[in-house]
Kinemage of the C-alpha trace (Angstrom):
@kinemage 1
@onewidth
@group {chain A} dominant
@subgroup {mainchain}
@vectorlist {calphas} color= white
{ca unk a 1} P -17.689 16.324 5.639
{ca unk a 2} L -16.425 18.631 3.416
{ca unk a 3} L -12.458 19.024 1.929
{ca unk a 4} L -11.782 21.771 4.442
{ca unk a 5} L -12.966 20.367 6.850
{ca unk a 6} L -11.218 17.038 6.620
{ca unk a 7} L -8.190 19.656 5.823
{ca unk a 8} L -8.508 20.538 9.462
{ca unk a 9} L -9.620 16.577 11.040
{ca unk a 10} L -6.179 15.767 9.362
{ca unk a 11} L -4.090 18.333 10.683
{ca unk a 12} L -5.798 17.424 14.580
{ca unk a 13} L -5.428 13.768 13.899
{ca unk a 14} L -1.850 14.275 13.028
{ca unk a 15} L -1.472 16.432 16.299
{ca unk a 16} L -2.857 13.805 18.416
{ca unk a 17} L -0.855 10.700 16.813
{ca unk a 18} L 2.343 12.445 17.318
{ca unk a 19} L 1.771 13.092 21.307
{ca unk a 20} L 0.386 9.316 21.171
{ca unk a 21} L 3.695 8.455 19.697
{ca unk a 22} L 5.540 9.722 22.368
{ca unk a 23} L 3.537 8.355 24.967
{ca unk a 24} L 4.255 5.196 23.606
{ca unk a 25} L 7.761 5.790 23.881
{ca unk a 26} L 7.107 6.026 27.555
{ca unk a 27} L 4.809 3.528 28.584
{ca unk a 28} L 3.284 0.772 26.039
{ca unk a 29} L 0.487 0.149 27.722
{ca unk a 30} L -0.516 3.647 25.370
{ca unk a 31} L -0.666 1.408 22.587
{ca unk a 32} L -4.069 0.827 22.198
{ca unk a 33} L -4.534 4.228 21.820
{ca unk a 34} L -2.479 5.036 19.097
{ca unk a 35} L -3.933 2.178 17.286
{ca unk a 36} L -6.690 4.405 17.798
{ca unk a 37} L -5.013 7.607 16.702
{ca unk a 38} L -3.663 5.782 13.250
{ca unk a 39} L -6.967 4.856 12.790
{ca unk a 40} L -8.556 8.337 12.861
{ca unk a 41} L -5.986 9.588 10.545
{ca unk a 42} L -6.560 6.928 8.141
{ca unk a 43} L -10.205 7.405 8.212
{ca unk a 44} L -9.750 10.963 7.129
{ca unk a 45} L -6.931 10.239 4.635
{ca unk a 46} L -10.286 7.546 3.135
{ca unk a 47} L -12.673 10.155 3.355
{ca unk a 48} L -10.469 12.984 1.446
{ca unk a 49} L -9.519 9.991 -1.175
{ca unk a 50} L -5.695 9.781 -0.039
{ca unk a 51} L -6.151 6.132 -0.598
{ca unk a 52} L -2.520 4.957 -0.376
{ca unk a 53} L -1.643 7.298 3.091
{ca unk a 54} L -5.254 5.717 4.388
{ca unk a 55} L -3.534 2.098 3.994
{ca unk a 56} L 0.097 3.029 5.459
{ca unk a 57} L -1.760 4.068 8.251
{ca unk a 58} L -4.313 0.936 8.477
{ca unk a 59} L -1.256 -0.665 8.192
{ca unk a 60} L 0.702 0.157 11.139
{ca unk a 61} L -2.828 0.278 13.228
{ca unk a 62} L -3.428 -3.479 11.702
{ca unk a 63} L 0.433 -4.223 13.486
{ca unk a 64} L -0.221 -2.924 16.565
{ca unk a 65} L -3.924 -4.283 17.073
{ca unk a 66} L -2.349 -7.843 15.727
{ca unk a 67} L 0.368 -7.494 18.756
{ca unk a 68} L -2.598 -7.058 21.119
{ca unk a 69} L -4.822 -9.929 20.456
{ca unk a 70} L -1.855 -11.826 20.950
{ca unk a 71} L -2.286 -10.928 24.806
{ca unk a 72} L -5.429 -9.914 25.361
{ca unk a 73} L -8.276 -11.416 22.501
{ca unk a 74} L -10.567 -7.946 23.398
{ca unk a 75} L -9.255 -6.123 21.118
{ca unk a 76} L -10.330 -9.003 18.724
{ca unk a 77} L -13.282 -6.691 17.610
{ca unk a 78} L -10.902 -3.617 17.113
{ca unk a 79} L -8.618 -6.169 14.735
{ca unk a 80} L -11.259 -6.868 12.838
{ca unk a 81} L -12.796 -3.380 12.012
{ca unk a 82} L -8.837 -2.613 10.833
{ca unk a 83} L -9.025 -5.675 8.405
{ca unk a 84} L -11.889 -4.609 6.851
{ca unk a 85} L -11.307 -0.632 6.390
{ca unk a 86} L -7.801 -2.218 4.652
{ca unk a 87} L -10.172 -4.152 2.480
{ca unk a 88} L -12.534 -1.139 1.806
{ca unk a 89} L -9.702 1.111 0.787
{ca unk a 90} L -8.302 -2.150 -1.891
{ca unk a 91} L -11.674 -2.465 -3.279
{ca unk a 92} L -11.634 1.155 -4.111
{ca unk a 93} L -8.421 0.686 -5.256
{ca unk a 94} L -9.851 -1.956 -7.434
{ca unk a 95} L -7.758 -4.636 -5.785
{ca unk a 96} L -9.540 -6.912 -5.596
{ca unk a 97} L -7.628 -9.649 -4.355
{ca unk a 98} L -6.190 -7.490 -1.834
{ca unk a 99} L -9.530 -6.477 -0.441
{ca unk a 100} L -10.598 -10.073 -0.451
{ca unk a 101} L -7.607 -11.275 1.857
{ca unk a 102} L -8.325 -9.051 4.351
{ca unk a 103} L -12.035 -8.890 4.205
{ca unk a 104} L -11.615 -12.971 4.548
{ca unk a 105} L -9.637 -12.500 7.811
{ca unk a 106} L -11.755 -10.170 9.150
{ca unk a 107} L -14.758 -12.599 8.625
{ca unk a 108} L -13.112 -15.341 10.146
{ca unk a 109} L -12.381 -12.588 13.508
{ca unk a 110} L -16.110 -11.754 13.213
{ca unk a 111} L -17.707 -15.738 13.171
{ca unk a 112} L -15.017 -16.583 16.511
{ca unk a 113} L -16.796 -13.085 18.217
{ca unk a 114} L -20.256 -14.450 17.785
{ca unk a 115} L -19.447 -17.926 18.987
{ca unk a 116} L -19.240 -16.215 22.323
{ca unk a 117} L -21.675 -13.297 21.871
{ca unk a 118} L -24.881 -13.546 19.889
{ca unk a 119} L -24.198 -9.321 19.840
{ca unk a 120} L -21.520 -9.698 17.239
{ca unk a 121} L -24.253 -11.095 14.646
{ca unk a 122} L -24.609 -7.369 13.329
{ca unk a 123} L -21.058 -7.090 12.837
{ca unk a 124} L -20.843 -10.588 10.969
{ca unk a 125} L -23.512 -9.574 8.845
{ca unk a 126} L -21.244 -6.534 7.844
{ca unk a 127} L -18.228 -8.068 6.845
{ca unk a 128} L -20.305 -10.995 4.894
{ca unk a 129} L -21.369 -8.314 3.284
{ca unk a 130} L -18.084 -6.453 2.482
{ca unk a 131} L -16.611 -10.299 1.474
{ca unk a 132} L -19.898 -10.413 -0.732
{ca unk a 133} L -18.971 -7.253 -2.829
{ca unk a 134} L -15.207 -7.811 -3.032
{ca unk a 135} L -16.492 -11.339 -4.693
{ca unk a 136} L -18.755 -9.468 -7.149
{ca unk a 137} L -16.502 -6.632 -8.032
{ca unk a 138} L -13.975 -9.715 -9.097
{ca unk a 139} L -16.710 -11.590 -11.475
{ca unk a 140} L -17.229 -14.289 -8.372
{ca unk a 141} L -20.806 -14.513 -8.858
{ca unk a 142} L -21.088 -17.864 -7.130
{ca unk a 143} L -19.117 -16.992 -4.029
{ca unk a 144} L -20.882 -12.941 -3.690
{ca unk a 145} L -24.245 -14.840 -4.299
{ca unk a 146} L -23.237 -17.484 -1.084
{ca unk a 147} L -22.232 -14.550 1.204
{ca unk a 148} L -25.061 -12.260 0.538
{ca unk a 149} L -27.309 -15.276 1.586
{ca unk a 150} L -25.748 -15.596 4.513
{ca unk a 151} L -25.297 -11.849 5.468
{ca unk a 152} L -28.990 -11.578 4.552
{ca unk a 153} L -30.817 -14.099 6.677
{ca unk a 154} L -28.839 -12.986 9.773
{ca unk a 155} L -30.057 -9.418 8.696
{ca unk a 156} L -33.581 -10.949 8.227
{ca unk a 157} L -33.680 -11.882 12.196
{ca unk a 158} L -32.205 -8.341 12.671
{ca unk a 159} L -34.467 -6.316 10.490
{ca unk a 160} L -37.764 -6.663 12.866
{ca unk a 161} L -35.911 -4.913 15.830
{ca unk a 162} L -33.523 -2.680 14.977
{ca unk a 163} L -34.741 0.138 12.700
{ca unk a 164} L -31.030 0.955 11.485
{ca unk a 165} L -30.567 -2.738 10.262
{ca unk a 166} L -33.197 -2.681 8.395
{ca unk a 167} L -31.808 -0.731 6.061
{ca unk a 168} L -29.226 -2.512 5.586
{ca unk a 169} L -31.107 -5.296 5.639
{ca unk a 170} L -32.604 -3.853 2.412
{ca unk a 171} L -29.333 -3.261 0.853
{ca unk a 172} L -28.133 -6.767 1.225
{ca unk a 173} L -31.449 -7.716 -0.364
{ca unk a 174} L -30.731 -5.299 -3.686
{ca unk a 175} L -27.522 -6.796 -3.554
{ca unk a 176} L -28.318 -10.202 -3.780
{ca unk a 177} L -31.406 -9.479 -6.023
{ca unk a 178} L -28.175 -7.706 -8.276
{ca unk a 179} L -26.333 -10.646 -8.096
{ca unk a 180} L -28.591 -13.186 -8.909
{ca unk a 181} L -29.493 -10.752 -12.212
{ca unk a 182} L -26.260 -10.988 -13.263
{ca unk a 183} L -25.824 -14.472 -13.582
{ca unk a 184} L -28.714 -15.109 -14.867
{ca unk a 185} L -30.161 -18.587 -14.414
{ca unk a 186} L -34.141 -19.333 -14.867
{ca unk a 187} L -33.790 -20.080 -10.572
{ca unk a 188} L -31.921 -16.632 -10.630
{ca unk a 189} L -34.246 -14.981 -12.212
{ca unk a 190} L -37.394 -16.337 -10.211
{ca unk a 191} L -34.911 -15.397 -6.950
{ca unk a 192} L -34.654 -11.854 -7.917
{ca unk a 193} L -38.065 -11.095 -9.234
{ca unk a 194} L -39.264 -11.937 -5.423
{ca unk a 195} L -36.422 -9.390 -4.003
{ca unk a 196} L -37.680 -7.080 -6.095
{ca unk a 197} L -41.157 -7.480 -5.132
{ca unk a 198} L -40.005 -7.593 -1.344
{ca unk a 199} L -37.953 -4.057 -2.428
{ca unk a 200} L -40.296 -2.401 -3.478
{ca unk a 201} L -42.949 -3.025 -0.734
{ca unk a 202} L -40.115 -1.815 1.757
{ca unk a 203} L -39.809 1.362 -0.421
{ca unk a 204} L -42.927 2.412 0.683
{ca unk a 205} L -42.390 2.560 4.725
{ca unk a 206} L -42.753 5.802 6.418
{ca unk a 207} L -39.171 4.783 8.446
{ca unk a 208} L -37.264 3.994 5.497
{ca unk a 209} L -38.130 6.954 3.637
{ca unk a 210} L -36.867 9.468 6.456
{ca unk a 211} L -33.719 7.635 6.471
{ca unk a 212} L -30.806 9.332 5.485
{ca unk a 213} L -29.698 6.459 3.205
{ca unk a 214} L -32.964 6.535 1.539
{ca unk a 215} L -31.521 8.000 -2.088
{ca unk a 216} L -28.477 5.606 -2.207
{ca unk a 217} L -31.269 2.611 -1.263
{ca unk a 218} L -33.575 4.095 -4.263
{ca unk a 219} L -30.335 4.056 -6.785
{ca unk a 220} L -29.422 0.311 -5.930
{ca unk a 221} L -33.112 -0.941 -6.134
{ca unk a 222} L -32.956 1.080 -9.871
{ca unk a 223} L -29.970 -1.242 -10.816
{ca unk a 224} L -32.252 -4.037 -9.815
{ca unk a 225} L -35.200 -2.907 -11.814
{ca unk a 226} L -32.900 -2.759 -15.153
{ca unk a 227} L -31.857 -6.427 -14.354
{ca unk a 228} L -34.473 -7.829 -13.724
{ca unk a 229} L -37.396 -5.278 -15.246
{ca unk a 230} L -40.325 -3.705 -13.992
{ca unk a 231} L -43.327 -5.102 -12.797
């Protein structure tokens, strides 16, 4: 989406959060919606880099959605999508610690959801990830290394049946295979030579090169190659 565009999602989003506002201010059972309507805004504030209105928004979103689960725990999945878009704006921030606190909650929200839904496993996977990268973009080798793992064997089971996992799928695997470069050890390095290997194969599949993410894929598997070297 391009600036004018978001020029023009702001200016509706604004519209629509002050009439849920005032709605509000009439009946509160409108409050789900204007965690709604925050949460558009903030998106667009993210995607035109207005980083610090993006959070004040998340922010008062996070409040409301953290009111609701207190009575009703289905907007548990709602909670935890505002956690981590706080911890996506931190990390781009560069605060780190920030993004980890919230990215932490969040994960805990998402492992309680899949105790009673297998369905949630996707979403767990996710904020693993998110967890994962907040770690490395701190120097936490150890602990990104531990959550990639985990986000990529549930993204392993995924991968076989759900063509738009699989891609991510493949990014965890980079990511890992990135990881386990950086620090190094001889087990490291065996570890990320066979991502590599499995990388590259998936490189090669009709369904992944159509893919819309297919040039951001190719970049990450490049950082790979310079860590761990070509075959």
């Amino acid at each position: 989406m391009g600036y004018n565009m978001l020029d023009q999602a702001i200016e509706h989003y604004r519209g629509a959060l002050k009439i849920r506002r005032e709605l509000v201010e009439l009946d509160e059972s409108f409050k789900p919606k204007l965690a709604d309507a925050l949460s558009n805004l903030a998106n667009a504030y993210y995607g035109k880099g207005l980083l610090d209105q993006a959070i004040e928004h998340y922010k008062e979103a996070l409040k409301i959605r953290r009111e609701l689960v207190e009575s009703d725990a289905c907007f548990k999945p709602k909670l935890a999508n505002t956690l981590s878009n706080i911890g996506v704006v931190y990390r781009s921030k560069g605060l780190f610690d920030q993004a980890i606190e919230h990215y932490k909650e969040a994960l805990k929200i998402r492992r309680e959801l899949v105790e009673s839904d297998a369905c949630f496993k996707p979403k767990l996977a996710d904020a693993l990830n998110n967890l994962a990268n907040a770690y490395y973009g701190k120097g936490l080798l150890d602990q990104a290394i531990e959550h990639y793992k985990e986000a990529l064997k549930i993204r392993r089971e995924s991968a076989e049946t759900v063509e738009s996992i699989s891609l991510r799928f493949m990014t965890t695997l980079i990511l890992l295979g990135i990881a386990l470069g950086t620090r190094g050890t001889e087990e490291d390095k065996v570890l990320s030579k066979k991502l590599q290997n499995e990388v590259k194969s998936m490189l090669e599949d009709s369904v992944v090169i159509r893919s819309p993410q297919y040039p951001e894929v190719v970049s990450l598997a490049k950082i790979l190659d310079s860590l761990v070297g070509e075959n």
